[in-house]
C-alpha angles and dihedrals in degrees: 000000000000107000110206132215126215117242098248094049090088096051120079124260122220110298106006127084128241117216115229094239084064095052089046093038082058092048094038089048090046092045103056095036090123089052097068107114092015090118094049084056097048097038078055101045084049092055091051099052095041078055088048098053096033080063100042085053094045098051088043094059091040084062090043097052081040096060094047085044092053090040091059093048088049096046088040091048093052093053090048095053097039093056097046082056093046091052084044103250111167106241115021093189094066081068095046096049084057090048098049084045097048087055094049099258146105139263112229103159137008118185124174119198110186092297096338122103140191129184137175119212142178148197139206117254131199099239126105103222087035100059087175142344125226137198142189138246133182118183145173153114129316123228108228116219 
């Protein structure tokens, strides 16, 4: 609670002196009487944009780690795949569907092309406007020459 002065409290009375800090302690205190709780509001304001970063910073890494994450799967569920057609399972995207699953991500498409084969995966994020991420994957075996 603010106590205020009245305007003649800082001037002498008759016979008494008045000190010029108290003179200059009346104006100063007249003069920055808006400011009061400006700091508060700032300290606040501060705060919500440091939140507002330290977010931003972490979704963008979630997407980041989810990416790599979709990437592996993709390149893990290819090789699966590639090397079922190459024993001469029936269907090599049976193996890839377990590998992309047993890396936490999703199917999408499986196409085999004589040994060759090419799948698309993804995999949940934790943003809100990415729901999830996806990558693709081709292998296969190499001729030697």
């Amino acid at each position: 609670m603010r106590v205020r002065r009245k305007w003649f409290s800082a001037f002498p009375l008759p016979g008494k002196s008045a000190t010029v800090s108290a003179i200059a302690c009346h104006r100063r205190s007249k003069s920055n009487a808006f400011d009061e709780g400006s700091g508060t509001i700032n300290g606040v304001m501060l705060i919500a944009v440091a939140a507002v970063l330290l977010s931003a910073i972490g979704l963008g890494g979630n997407i980041l780690v989810c990416i790599s994450e979709a990437r592996s799967a993709a390149d893990q569920a290819a090789i699966a795949g590639a090397a079922s057609a190459r024993d001469g399972d029936f269907d090599p995207c049976i193996k890839s569907r377990l590998a992309s699953s047993l890396n936490k991500a999703t199917l999408i498409t499986c196409k085999v092309d004589g040994e060759d084969v090419t799948v698309k995966v993804a995999v949940k994020t934790e943003v809100p406007f990415v729901p999830f991420v996806s990558r693709m994957a081709r292998a296969g075996p190499v001729e030697c020459s």
